[in-house]
C-alpha positions as CSV (number, residue, x, y, z in Angstrom):
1,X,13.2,-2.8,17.8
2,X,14.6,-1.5,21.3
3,X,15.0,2.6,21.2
4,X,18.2,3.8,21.0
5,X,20.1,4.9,24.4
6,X,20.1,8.2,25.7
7,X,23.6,9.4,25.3
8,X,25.0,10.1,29.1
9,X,26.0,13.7,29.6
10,X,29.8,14.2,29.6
11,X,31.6,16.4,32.5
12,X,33.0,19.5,30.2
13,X,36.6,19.0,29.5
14,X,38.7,19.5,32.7
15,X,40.7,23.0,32.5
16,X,44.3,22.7,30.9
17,X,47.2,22.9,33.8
18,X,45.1,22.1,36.5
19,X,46.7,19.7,39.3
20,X,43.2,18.1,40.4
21,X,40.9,15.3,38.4
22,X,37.7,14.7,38.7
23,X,36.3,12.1,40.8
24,X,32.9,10.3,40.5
25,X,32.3,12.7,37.7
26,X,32.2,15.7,39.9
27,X,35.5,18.5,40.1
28,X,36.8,19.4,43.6
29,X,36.0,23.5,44.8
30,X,38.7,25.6,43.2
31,X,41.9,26.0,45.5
32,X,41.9,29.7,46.3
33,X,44.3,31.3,47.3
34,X,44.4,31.9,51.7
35,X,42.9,35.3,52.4
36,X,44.5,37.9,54.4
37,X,43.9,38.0,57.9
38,X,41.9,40.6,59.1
39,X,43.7,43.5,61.2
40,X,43.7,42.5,64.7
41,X,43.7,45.4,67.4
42,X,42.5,46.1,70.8
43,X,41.9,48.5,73.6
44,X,45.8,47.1,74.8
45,X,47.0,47.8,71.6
46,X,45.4,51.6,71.8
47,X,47.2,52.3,75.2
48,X,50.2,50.5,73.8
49,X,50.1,53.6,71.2
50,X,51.0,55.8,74.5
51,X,53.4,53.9,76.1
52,X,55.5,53.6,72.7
53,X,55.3,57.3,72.6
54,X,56.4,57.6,75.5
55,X,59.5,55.1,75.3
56,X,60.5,57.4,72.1
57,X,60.5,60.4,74.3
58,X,62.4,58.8,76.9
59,X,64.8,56.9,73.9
60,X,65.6,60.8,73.3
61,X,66.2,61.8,76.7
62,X,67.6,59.0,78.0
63,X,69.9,57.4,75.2
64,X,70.5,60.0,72.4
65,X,70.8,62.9,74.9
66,X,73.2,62.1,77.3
67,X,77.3,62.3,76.9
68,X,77.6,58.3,77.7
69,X,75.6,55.3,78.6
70,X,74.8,55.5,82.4
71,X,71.6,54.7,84.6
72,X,69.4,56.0,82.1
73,X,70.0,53.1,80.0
74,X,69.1,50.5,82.9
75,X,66.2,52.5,83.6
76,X,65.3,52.7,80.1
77,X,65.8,48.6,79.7
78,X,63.4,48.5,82.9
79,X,60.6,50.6,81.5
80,X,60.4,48.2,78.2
81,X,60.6,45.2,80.1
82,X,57.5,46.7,82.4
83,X,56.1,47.6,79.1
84,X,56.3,43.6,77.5
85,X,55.2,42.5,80.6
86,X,51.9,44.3,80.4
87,X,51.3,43.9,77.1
88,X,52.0,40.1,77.4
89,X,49.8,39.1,80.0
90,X,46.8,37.8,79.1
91,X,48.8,36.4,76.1
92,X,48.5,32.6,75.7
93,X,51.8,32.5,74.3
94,X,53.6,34.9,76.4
95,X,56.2,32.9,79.0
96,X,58.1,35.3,81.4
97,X,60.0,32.8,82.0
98,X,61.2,32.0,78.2
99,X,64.4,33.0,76.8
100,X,66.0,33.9,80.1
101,X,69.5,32.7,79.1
102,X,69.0,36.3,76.7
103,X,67.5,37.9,79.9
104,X,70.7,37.2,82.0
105,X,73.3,38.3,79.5
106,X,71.3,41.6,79.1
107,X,71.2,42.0,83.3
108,X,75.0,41.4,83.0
109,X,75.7,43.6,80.3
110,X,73.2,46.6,82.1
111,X,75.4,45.6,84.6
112,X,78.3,47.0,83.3
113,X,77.4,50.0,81.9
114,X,76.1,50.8,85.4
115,X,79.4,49.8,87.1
116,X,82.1,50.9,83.9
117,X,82.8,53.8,82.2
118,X,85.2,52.1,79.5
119,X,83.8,54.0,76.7
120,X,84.2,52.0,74.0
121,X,82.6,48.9,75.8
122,X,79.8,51.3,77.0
123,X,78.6,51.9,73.2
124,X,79.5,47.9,72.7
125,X,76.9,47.3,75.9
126,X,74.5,49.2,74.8
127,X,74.7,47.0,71.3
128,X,74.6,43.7,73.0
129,X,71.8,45.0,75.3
130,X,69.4,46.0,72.4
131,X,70.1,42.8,70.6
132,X,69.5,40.7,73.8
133,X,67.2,42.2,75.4
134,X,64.9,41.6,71.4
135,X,65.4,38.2,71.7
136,X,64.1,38.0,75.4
137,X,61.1,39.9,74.1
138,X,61.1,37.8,71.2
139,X,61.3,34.2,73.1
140,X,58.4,35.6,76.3
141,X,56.1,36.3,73.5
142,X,56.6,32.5,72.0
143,X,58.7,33.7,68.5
144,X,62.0,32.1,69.4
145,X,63.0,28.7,68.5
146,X,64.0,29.2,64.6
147,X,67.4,29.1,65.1
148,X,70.0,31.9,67.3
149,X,71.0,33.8,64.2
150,X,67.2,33.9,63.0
151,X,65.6,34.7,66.0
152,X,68.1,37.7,66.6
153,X,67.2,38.7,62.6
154,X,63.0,38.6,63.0
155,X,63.6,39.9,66.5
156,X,66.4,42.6,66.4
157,X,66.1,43.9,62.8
158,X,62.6,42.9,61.0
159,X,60.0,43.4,64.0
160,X,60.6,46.9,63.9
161,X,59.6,47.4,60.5
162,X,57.0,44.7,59.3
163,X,54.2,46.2,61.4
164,X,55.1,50.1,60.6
165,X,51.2,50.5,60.0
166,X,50.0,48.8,62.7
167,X,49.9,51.2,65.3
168,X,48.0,53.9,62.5
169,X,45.4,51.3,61.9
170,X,45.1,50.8,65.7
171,X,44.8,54.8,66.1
172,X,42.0,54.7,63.5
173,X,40.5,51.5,64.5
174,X,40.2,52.6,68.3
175,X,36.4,53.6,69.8
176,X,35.4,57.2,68.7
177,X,34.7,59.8,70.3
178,X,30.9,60.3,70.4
179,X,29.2,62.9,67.9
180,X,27.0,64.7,71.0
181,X,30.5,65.2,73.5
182,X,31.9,68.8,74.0
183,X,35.0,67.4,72.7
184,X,34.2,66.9,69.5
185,X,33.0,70.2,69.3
186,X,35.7,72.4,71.1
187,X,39.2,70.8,69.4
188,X,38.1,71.4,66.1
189,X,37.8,75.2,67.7
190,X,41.1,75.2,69.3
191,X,42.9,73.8,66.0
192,X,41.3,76.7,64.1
193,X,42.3,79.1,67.0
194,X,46.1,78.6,66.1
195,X,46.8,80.2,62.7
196,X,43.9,83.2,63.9
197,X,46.0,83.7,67.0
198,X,49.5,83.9,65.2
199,X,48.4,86.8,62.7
200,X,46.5,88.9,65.5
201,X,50.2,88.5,67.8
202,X,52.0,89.4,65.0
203,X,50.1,92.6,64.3
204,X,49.7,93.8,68.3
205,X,53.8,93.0,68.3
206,X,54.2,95.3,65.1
207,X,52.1,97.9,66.5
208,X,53.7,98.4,70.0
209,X,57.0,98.7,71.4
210,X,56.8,97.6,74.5
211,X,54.2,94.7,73.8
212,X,57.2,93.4,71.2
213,X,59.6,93.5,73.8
214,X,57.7,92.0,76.5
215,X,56.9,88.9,74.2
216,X,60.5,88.6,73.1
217,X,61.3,88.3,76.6
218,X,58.8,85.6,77.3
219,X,59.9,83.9,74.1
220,X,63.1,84.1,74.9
221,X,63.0,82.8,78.7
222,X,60.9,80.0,77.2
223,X,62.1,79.5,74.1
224,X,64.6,76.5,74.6
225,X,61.8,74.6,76.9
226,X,59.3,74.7,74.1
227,X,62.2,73.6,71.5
228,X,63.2,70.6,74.1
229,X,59.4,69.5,74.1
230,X,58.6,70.0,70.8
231,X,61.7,67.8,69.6
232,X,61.0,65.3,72.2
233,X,57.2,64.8,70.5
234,X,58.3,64.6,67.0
235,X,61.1,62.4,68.0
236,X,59.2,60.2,70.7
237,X,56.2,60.4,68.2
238,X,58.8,58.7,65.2
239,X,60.2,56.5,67.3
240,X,56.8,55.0,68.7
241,X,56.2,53.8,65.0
242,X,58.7,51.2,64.9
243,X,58.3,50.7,69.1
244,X,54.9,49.8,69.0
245,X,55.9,47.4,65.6
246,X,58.3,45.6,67.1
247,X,55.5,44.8,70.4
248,X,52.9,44.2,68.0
249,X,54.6,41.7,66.0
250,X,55.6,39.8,68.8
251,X,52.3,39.6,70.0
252,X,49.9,39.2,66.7
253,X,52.3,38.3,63.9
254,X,52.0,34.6,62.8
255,X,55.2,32.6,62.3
256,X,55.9,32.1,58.4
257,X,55.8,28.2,57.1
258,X,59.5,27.5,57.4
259,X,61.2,24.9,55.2
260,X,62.2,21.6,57.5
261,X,65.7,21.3,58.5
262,X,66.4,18.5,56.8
263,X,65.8,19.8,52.8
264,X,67.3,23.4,54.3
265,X,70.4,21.5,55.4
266,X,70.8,19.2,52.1
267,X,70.3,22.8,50.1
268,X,73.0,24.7,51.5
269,X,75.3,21.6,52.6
270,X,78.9,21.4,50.2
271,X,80.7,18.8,49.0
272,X,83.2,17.6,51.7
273,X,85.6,16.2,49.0
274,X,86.4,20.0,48.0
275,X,86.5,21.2,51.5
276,X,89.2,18.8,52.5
277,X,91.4,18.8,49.3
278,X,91.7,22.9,49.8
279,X,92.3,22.2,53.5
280,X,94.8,19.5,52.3
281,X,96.7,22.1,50.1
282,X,96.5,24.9,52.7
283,X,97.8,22.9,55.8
284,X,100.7,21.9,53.5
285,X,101.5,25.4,52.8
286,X,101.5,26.2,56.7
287,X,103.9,23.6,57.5
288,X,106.0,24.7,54.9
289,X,105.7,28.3,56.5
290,X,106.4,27.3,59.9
291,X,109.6,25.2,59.5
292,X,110.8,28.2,57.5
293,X,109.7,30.5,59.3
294,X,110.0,28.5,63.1
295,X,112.6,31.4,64.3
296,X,110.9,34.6,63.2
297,X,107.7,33.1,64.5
298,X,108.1,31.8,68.2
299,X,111.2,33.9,69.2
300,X,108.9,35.9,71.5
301,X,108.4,32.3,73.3
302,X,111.5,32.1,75.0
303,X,111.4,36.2,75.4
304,X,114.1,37.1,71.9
305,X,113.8,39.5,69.7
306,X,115.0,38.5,65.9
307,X,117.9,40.5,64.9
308,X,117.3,43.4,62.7
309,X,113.3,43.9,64.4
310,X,112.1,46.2,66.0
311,X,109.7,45.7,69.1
312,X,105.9,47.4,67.3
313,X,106.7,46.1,63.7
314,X,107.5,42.1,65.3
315,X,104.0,42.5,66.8
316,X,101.9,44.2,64.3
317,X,103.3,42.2,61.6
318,X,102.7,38.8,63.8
319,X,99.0,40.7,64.1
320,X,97.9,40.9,60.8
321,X,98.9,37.3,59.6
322,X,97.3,35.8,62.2
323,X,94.1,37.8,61.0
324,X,94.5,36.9,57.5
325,X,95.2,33.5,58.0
326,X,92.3,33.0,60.6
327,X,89.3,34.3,58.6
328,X,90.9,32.2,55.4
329,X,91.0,29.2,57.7
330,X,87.6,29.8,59.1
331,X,85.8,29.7,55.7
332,X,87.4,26.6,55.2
333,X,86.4,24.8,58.4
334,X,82.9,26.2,58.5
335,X,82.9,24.6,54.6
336,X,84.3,21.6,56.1
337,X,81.8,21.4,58.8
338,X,78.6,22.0,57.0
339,X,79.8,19.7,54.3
340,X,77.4,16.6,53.4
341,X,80.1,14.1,55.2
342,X,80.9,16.4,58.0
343,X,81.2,13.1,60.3
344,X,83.8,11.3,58.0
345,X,87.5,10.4,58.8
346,X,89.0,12.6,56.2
347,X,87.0,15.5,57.0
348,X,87.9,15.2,61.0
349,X,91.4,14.5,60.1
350,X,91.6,17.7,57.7
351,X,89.8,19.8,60.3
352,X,92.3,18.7,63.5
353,X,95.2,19.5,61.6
354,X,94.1,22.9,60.3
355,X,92.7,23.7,63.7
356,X,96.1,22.5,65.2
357,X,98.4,24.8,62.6
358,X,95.5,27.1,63.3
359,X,96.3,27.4,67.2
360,X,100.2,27.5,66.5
361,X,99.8,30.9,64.9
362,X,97.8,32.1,67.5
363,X,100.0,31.3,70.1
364,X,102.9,32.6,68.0
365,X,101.5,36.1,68.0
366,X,99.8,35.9,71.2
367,X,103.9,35.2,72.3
368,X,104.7,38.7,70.4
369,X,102.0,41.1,71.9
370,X,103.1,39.2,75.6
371,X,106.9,40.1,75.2
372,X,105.8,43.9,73.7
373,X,103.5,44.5,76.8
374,X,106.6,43.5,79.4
375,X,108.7,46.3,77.4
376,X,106.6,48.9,76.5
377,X,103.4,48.3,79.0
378,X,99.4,48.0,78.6
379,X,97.3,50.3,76.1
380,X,93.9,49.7,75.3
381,X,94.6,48.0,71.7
382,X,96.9,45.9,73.1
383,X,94.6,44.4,75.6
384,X,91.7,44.2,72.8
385,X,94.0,42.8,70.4
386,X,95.0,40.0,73.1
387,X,91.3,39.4,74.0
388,X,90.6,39.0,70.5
389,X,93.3,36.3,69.9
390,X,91.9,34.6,72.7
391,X,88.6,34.3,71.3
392,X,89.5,33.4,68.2
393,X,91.2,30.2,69.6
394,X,88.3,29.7,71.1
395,X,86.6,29.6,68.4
396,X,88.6,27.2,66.5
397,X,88.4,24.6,69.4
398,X,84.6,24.9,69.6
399,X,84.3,24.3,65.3
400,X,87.0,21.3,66.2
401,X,84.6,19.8,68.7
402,X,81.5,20.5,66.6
403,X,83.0,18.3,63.7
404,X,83.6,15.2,66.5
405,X,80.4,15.9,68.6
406,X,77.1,15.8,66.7
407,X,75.2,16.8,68.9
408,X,76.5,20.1,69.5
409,X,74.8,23.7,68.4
410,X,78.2,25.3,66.7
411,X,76.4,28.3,66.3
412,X,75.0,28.4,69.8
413,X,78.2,27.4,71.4
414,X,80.5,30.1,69.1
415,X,77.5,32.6,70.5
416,X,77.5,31.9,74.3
417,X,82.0,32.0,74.0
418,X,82.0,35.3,73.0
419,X,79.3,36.7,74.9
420,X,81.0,34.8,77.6
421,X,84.6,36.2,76.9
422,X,83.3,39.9,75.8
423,X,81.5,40.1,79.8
424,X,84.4,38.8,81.4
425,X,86.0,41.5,79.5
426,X,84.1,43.5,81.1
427,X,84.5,42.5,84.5
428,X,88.2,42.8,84.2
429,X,87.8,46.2,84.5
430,X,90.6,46.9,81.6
431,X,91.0,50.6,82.3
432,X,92.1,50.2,85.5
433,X,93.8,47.5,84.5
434,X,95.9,49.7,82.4
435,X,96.4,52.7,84.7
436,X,97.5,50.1,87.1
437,X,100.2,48.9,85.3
438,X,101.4,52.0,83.9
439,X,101.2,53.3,87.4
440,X,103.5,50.4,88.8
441,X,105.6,50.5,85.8
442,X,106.5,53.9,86.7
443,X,107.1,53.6,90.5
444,X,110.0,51.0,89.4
445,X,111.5,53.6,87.3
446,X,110.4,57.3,88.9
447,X,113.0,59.1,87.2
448,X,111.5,58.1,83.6
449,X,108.5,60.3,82.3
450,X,105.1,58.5,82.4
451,X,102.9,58.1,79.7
452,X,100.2,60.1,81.3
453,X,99.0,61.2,78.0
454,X,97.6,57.4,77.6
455,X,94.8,58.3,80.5
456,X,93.0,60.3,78.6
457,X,92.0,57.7,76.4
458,X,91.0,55.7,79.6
459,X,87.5,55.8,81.8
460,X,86.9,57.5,85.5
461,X,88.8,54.4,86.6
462,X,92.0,55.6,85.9
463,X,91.5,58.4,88.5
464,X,92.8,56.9,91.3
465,X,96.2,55.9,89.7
466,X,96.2,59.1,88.2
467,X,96.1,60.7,91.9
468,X,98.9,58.7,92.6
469,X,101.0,59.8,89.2
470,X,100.0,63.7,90.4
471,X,102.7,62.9,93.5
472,X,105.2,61.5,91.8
473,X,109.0,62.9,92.4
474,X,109.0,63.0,88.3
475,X,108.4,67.2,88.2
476,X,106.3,66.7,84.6
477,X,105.2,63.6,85.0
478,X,103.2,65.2,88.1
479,X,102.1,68.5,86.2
480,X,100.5,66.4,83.2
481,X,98.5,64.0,85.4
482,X,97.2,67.3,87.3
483,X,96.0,68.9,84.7
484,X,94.4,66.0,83.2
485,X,92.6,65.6,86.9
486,X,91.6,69.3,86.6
487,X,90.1,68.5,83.1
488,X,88.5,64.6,84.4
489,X,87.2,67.4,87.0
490,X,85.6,69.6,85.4
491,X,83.7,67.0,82.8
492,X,82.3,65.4,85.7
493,X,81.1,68.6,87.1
494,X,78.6,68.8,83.9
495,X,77.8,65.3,83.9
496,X,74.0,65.0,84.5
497,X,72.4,61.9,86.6
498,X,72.0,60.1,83.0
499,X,75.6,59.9,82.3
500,X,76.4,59.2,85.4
501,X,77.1,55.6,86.8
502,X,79.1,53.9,89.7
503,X,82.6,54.9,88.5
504,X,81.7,58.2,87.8
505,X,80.4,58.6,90.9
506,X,83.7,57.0,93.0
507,X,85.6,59.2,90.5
508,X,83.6,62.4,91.5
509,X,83.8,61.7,95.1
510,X,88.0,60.9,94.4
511,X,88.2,64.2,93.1
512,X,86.1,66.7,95.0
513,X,88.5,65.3,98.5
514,X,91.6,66.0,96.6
515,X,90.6,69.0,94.5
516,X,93.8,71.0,96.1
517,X,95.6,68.9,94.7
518,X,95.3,69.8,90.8
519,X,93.3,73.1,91.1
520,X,94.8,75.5,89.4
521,X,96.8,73.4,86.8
522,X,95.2,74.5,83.1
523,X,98.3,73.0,81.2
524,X,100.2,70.4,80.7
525,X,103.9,69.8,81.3
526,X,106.0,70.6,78.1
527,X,106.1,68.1,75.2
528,X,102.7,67.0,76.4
529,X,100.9,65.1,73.6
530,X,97.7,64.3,75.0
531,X,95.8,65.6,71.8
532,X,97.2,62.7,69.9
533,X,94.9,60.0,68.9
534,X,96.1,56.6,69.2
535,X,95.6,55.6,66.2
536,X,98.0,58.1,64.4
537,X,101.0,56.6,65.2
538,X,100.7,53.0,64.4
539,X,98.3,50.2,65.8
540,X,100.1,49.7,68.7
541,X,101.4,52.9,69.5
């Protein structure tokens, strides 16, 4: 009789929910999860510490202190271009030559506020620089690539904050200072000098006179100096927090797994069929509107007014349908675009013809704010307002070509336009553009009044036209541009050499040659309404 067979041991039961089976009798290691990476920090980080201090202090003096953007800010933009530069090299990842597209439209843009003094661009410059010039830092240091509106996300708004501790943990991770140094032994003594030192002044200044009044003179002489510096350290020292995190997370940070393009694109991606029926209902709408409506709408083409209109309410009105209509249309074609069948007939079909009604609006209010400029002349809205039409047109045509062209970025295109259109903008020099015109629009008519009040609202440009406005045979006309060059005088007298840039300084030089000319003048000529802000009496007024 053969002995019974020893029973083969049994694995224990696998655990319940878990994705892996056992193989050849034997379980896999546990998956665990991936541990954090250590803190990574070296003796560039500690001296990086420093120079983000030091960028805070000169953020302060530089950019929040003076009156406008001048060649503090290009100076500024150079020190933290020095500063990536030296913190990259060495870097495996770090390309100067990477993102330079970003680097040129920040030169151009520093560019501007150096040459300009439009002030309302000015503050837009000094946007468009910040955002630029994070995406150049962001694409030298290898972190670009994800996409425009992405890139200027992680680089512009995140970097700053997701390493707020890192430059703490570098502080307290850098080498010590030896136990045995004199250091270590005489700051602890100075620190507890501080609060003995205070209550011993306080008494000597209680006790005497003349000791109290000789401090109080020191303190006041140096009072506002020690106020500037301590300001500048707690501000330069807040500042060099988010500085030094939006450096080090260029550098260190790892790039998050993203999801591929292809499942992000089938997520978000609509269904065309809705797009184009909406479109289909909308573009009948718009015919319907322009055959009605084909008067009151392109009238300003061949230069006529509709009876029973006035000049400001045909534009405005022609203004803020156009607005209405465009961001409404835009949703659609965007929804049209990114739809699953972005490439089929009905969708290109539905797209043309909204982009075509589309462009006639445009041009029908573009036709309005054209005939209002030849009667009542250039004002700064008016000139933004047209640039603004432009561009949207602009942008139309590029969605239009992105639904027939697959291989074009829509995004990057839409991006490049207006950073194209906003520097040439720029370049136009608009100010002077509008003192110009004003200018000439009075020499045809000298015996009519000039808007001289308009200038104030302009940049150091305007000075030269207003020179020529102080001449003029019209008595009033004369005595308000004076005085406002007494006042453009006397604000570029107190300008420091932050605020300053080229117009300023043309403007400046302008008005110390032909100071006899206004000196004297402290008011206006009557019915002067130069403290009136444009925006008080209508949108294009």
């Amino acid at each position: 009789m053969q002995p019974a067979a020893a029973p083969v041991p049994q694995p224990p039961p696998f655990p319940q929910g878990a994705q892996n089976r056992p193989i050849n009798g034997s379980y896999p290691p546990p998956v665990l999860p991936a541990a954090k990476p250590p803190f990574e920090a070296d003796r560039r980080e500690f001296f990086l510490v420093l120079l983000a201090a030091a960028l805070g202090v000169l953020v302060r003096e530089w950019l929040f202190l003076p009156v406008q953007p001048g060649f503090s800010a290009i100076l500024l933009a150079a020190a933290v271009y020095g500063t990536a530069v030296w913190y990259g090299t060495g870097n495996e990842k770090f390309r100067i030559s990477a993102g330079w597209p970003f680097g040129a439209v920040t030169v151009l843009l520093l560019c501007c506020i150096g040459l300009f003094s439009n002030r309302m661009l000015s503050a837009l410059n000094l946007t468009g620089v910040y955002l630029f010039l994070s995406l150049h830092i962001g694409a030298m240091f290898g972190r670009g690539g994800r996409g425009f509106f992405r890139d200027l996300w992680q680089s512009a708004f995140c970097a700053p904050f997701v390493s707020a501790d890192a430059v703490f943990r570098t502080i307290s991770s850098s080498p010590k200072i030896e136990k045995g140094t004199a250091w270590r032994r005489i700051l602890p003594g100075m620190a507890a000098s501080v609060p003995v030192a205070a209550v011993v002044l306080l008494l000597l200044v209680s006790a005497d006179e003349a000791f109290e009044a000789a401090v109080s003179s020191m303190v006041g002489s140096i009072g506002e100096t020690v106020w500037n510096i301590l300001a500048d350290l707690l501000i330069g020292c807040i500042l060099a927090i988010f500085i030094f995190s939006a450096f080090y997370t260029a550098r260190r940070k790892r790039r998050p797994q993203q999801a591929r393009q292809a499942e992000s694109a089938k997520r978000f991606s609509s269904d065309s069929a809705i797009a184009v029926t909406v479109i289909a209902v909308c573009s009948v709408i718009y015919c319907c509107f322009l055959v009605i409506q084909f008067n009151y709408l392109f009238s300003a083409v061949w230069g006529r007014l509709p009876t029973d209109t006035v000049y400001s309410a045909y534009a405005r009105r022609g203004f803020f349908e156009l607005t209405a209509v465009a961001a409404i249309n835009l949703v659609l074609m965007l929804a049209a675009v990114c739809s699953r069948d972005h490439g089929s007939a009905a969708v290109r079909v539905s797209v043309s013809v909204l982009t075509v009604l589309t462009l006639a609006l445009i041009a029908s209010a573009f036709s309005k704010m054209v005939m209002y400029i030849n009667v009542f002349g250039l004002t700064p809205l008016r000139v933004y307002t047209s640039w603004f039409m432009l561009l949207l047109a602009v942008v139309f045509l590029l969605l239009l070509l992105g639904c027939f062209h697959s291989g074009l970025y829509v995004g990057r295109a839409v991006t490049a336009a207006a950073a194209a259109m906003f520097l040439a903008l720029n370049f136009s020099v608009p100010d002077a553009m509008i003192a110009r015109v004003n200018t000439e629009r009075h020499r045809e008519n000298p015996a009519q009044q000039a808007d001289v009040a308009l200038f104030e609202k302009l940049g150091d440009e305007s000075v030269l036209y207003l020179l020529t406005l102080a001449q003029s045979e019209e008595t009033d006309t004369a005595r308000s541009a004076k005085y406002l060059l007494h006042v453009r005088y006397d604000e570029l007298e107190k300008l420091d050499w932050r605020s300053m840039n080229a117009a300023s300084i043309r403007a400046k030089s302008l008005l110390q040659a032909n100071k006899d000319l206004f000196l004297g003048v402290d008011s206006p000529a009557p019915g002067y309404t130069g403290d009136r802000w444009y925006f008080s009496a209508g949108f294009y007024e």
